[in-house]
One Martini backbone bead per residue (centre of mass of N, CA, C, O) as a GRO file, in nm:
protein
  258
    1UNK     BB    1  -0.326   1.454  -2.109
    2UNK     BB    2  -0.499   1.158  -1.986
    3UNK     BB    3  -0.762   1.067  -1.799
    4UNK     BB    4  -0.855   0.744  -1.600
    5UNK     BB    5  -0.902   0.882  -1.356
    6UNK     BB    6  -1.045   0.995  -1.020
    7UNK     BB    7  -1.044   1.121  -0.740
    8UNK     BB    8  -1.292   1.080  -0.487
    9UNK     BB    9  -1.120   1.118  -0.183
   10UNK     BB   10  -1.079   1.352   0.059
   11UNK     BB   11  -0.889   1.407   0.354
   12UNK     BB   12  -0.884   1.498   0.634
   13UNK     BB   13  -0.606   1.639   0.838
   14UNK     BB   14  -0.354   1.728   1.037
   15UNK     BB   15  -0.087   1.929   1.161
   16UNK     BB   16   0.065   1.791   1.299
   17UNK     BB   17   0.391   1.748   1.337
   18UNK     BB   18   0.497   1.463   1.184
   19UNK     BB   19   0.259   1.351   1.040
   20UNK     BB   20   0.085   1.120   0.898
   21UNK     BB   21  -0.054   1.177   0.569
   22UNK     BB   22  -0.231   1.108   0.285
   23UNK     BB   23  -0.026   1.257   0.096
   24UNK     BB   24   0.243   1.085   0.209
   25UNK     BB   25   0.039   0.821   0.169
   26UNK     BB   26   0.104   0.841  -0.127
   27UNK     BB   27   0.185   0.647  -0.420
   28UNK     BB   28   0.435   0.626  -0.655
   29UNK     BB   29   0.413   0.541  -1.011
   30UNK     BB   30   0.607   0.430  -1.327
   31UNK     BB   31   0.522   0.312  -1.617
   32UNK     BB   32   0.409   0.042  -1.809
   33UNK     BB   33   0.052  -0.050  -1.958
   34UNK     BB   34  -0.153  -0.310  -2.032
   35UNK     BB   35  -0.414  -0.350  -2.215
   36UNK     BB   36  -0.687  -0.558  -2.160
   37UNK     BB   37  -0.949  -0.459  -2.127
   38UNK     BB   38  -1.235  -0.379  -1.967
   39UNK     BB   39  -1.026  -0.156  -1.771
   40UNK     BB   40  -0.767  -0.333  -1.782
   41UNK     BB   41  -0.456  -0.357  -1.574
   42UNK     BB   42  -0.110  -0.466  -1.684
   43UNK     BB   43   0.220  -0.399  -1.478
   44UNK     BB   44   0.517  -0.276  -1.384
   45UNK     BB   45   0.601   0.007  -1.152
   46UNK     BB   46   0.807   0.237  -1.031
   47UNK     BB   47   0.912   0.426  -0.781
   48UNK     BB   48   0.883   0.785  -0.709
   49UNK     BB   49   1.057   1.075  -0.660
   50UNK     BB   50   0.904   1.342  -0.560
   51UNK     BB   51   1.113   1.523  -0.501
   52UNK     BB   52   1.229   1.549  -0.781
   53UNK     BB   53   0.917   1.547  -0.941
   54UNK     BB   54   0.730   1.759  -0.797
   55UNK     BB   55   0.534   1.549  -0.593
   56UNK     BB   56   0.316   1.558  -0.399
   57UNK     BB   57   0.528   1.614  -0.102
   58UNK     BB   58   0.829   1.640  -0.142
   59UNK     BB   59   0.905   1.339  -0.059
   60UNK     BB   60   1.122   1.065  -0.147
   61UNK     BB   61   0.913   0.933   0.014
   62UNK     BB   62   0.688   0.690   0.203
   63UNK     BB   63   0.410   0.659   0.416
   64UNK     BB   64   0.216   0.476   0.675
   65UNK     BB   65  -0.133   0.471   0.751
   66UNK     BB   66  -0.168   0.445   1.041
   67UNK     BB   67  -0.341   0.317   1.278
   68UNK     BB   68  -0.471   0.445   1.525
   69UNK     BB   69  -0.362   0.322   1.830
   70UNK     BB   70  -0.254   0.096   1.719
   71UNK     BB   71  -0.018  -0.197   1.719
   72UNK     BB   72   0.327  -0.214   1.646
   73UNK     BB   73   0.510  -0.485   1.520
   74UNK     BB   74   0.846  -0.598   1.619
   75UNK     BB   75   1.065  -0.874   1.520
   76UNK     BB   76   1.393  -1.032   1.570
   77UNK     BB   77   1.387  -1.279   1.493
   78UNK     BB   78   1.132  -1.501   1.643
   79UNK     BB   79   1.209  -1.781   1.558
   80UNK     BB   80   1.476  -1.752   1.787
   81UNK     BB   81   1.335  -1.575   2.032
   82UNK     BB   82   1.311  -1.253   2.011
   83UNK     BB   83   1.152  -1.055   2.118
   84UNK     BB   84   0.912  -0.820   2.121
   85UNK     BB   85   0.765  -0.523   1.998
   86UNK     BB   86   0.601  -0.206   2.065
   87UNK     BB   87   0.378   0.009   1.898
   88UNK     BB   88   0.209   0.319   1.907
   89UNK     BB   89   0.016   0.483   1.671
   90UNK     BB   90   0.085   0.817   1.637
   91UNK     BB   91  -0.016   0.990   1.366
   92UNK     BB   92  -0.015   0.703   1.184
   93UNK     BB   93   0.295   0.624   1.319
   94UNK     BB   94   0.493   0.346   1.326
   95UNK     BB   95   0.744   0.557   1.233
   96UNK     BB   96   0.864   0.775   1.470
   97UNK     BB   97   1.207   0.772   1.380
   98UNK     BB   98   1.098   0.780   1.041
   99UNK     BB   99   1.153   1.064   0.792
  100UNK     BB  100   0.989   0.867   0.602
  101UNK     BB  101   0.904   0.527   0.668
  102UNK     BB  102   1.020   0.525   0.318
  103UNK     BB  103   1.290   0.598   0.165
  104UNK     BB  104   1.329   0.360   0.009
  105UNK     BB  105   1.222   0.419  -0.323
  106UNK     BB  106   1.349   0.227  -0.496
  107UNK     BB  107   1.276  -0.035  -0.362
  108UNK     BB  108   1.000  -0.016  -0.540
  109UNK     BB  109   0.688  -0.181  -0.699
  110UNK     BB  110   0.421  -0.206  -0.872
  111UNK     BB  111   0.191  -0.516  -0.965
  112UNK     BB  112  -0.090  -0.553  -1.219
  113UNK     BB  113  -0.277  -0.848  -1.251
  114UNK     BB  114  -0.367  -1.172  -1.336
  115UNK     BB  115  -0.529  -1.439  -1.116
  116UNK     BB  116  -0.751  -1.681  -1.148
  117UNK     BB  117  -0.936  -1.412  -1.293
  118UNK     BB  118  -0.816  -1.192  -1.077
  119UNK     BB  119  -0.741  -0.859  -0.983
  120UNK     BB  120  -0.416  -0.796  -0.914
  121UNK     BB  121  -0.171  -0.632  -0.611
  122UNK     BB  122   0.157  -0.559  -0.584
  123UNK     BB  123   0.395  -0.464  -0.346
  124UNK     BB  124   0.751  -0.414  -0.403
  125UNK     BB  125   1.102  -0.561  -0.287
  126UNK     BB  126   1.399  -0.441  -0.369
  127UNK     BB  127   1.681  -0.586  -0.287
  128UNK     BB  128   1.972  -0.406  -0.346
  129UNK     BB  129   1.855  -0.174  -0.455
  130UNK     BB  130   1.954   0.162  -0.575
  131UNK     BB  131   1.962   0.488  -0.651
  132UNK     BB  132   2.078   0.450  -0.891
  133UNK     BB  133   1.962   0.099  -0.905
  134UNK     BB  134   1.665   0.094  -0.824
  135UNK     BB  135   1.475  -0.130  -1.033
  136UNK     BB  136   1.375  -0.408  -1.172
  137UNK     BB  137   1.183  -0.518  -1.516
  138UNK     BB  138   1.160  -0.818  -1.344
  139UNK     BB  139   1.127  -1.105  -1.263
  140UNK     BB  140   1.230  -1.393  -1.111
  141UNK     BB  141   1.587  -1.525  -1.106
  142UNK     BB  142   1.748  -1.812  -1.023
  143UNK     BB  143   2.014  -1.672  -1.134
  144UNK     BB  144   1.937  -1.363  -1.039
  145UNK     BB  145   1.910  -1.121  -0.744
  146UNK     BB  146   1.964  -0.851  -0.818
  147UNK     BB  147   1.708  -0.658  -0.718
  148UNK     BB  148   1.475  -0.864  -0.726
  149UNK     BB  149   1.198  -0.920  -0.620
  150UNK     BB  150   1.074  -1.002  -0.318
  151UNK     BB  151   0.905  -0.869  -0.107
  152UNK     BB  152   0.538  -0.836   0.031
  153UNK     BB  153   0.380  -0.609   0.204
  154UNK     BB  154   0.145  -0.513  -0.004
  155UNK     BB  155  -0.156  -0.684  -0.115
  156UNK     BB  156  -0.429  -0.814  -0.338
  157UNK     BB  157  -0.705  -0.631  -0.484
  158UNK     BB  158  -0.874  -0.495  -0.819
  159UNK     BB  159  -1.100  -0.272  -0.894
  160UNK     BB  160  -1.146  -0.097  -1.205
  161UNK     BB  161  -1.417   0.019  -1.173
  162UNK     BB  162  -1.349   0.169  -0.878
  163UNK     BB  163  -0.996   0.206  -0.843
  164UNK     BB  164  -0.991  -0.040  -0.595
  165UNK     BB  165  -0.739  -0.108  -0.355
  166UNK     BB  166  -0.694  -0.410  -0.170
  167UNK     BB  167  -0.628  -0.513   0.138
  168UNK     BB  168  -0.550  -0.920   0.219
  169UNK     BB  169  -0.218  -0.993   0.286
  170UNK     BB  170  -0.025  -1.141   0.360
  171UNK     BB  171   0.345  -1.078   0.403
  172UNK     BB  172   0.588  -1.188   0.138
  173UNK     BB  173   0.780  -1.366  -0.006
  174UNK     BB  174   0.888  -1.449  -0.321
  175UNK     BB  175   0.935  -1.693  -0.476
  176UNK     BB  176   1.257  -1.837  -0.500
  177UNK     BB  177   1.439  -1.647  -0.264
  178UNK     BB  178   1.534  -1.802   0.015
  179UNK     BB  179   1.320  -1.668   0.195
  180UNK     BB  180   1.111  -1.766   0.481
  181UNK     BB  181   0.872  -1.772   0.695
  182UNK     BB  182   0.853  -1.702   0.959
  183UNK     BB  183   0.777  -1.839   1.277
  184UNK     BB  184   0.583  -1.619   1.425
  185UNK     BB  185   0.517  -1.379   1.257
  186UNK     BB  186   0.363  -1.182   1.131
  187UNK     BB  187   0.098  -1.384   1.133
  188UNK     BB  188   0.108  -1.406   1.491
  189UNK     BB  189   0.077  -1.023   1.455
  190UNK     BB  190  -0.179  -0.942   1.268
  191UNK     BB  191  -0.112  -1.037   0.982
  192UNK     BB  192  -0.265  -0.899   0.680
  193UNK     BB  193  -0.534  -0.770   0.659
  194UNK     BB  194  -0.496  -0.444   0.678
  195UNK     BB  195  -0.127  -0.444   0.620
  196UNK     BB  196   0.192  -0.382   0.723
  197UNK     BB  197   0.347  -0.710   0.632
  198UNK     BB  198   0.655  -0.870   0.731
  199UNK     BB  199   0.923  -1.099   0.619
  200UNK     BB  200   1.221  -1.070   0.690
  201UNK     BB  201   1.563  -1.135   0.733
  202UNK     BB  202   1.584  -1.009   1.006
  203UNK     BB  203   1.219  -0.990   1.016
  204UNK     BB  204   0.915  -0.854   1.186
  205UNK     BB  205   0.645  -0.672   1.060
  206UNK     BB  206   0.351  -0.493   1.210
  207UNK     BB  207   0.121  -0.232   1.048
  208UNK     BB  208  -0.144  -0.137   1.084
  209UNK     BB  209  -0.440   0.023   0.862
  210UNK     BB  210  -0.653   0.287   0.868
  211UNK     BB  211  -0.734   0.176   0.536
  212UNK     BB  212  -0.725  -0.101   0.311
  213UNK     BB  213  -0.768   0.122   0.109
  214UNK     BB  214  -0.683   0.245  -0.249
  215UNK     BB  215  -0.685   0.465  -0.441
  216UNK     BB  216  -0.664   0.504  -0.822
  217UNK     BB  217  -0.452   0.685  -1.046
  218UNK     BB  218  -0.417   0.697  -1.428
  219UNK     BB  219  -0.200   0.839  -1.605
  220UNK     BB  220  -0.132   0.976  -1.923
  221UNK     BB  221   0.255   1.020  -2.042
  222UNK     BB  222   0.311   0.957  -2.318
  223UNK     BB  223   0.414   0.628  -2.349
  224UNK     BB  224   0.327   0.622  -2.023
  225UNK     BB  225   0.260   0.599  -1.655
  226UNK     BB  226   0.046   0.741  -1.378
  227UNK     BB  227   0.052   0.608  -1.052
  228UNK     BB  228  -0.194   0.638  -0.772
  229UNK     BB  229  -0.213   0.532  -0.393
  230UNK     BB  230  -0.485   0.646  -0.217
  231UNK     BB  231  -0.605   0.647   0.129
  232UNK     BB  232  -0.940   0.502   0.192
  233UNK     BB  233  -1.200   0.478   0.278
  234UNK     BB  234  -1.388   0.229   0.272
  235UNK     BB  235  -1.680   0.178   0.081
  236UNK     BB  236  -1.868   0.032   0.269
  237UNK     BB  237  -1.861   0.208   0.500
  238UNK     BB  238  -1.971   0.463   0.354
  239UNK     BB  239  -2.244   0.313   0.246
  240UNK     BB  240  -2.355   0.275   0.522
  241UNK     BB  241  -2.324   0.559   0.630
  242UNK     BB  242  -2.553   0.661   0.428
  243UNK     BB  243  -2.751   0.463   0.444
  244UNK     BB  244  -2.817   0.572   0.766
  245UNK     BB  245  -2.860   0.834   0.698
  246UNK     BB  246  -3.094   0.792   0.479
  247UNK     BB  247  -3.301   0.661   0.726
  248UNK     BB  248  -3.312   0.868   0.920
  249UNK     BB  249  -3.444   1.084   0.759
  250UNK     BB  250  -3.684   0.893   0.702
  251UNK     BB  251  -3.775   0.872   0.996
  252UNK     BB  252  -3.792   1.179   1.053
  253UNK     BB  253  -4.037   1.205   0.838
  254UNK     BB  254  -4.262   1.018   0.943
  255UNK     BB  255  -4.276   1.143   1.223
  256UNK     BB  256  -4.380   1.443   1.146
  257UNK     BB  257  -4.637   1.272   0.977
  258UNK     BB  258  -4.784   1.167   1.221
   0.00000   0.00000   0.00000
């Protein structure tokens, strides 16, 4: 087993029963990945049973690690005029009275492409498959929508260099799926960068996440890799409070010294 990443940050969470954390909220996905050179990687893998396979929290699904104190906003087709609902997040909770917030986890897998330059990824949702037959590992085929990945709740950019996924996308059904985006859905509740938002089918939901951030850590295991995706603080805003330390200590030794 060679590991090709390491997870760099690991964060404290609470102990609150039933609160998600950080290692709840950590996605796995297993399945092969094409070598592009330069340590890019590209492929679809499936999410796996965490609980089957005795990885993460050892339990089936995967929560979202929503922003604490916001609000998470969920409504029955809106474009129909059907009043939004909404939830405040507690525990970093958007579904309060789902554990875990995603238990279809057969139904989701993550792929990581290249498009005009740039290296992207997105969590996809395939509606339709069950436990039985998880998942399907083609792209959408216009003859045939079963189990086909439709609906794109997270993705963005991804950087190989520094191993981080960042959440920067409204969240859309992928072309062809004959499901168009609702008006005045997820897109007109906070939906975008740094959030878990879809206009399904049946309607609309928006979880802003406490961190837009994904450390990815890749294993190869066999034929395959496993890959996890672990909500990690901002780069950026890391290197900032580091910045801010390192002045201020700065600033206290110029002033000891005059």
């Amino acid at each position: 087993m060679r590991k090709l990443a390491v997870v760099g940050i690991l964060l404290a969470v609470g102990t609150t029963a039933m609160a998600n954390t950080v290692q709840s909220s950590t996605m796995w996905f297993q399945g092969t990945l094409q070598d592009e050179g330069g340590g890019v990687y590209t492929g679809v893998l499936a999410c796996v049973n965490e609980e089957a396979a005795g990885i993460g929290d050892g339990v089936g699904g995967f929560d979202i690690y929503g922003k604490e104190g916001a609000k998470a906003w969920f409504g029955n087709d809106p474009g129909s005029g059907a009043v939004w609902k909404s939830e405040t997040i507690s525990d970093h909770d958007g579904w309060p009275d789902w554990n875990p917030d995603t238990p279809d986890w057969y139904q989701y897998s993550v792929e990581f492409y290249v498009e005009g330059g740039q290296t992207k990824w997105a969590l996809r949702n395939h509606a339709g498959a069950t436990e039985e037959n998880p998942w399907y590992d083609s792209f959408w085929n216009t003859n045939s929508n079963i189990g086909q990945p439709k609906g794109v709740p997270m993705s963005g950019s991804m950087d190989w260099a520094t191993m981080i996924a960042t959440e920067t996308d409204v969240g859309e059904y992928l072309p062809g799926t004959l499901t168009p985006e609702i008006p005045d859905g997820a897109a007109g509740y906070g939906g975008g960068a740094g959030a878990w938002d879809m206009d399904w089918s049946w309607g609309s939901e928006v979880v802003p996440l406490q961190y837009s951030d994904l450390k990815v850590e890749v294993t190869e295991i066999g034929n395959g890799y496993l890959v996890s995706m672990t909500p990690v603080p901002e780069p950026l805003t890391m290197m900032t409070l580091f910045g801010s330390v390192a002045a201020l200590g700065a600033y206290i030794r110029k002033r000891r010294a005059a």
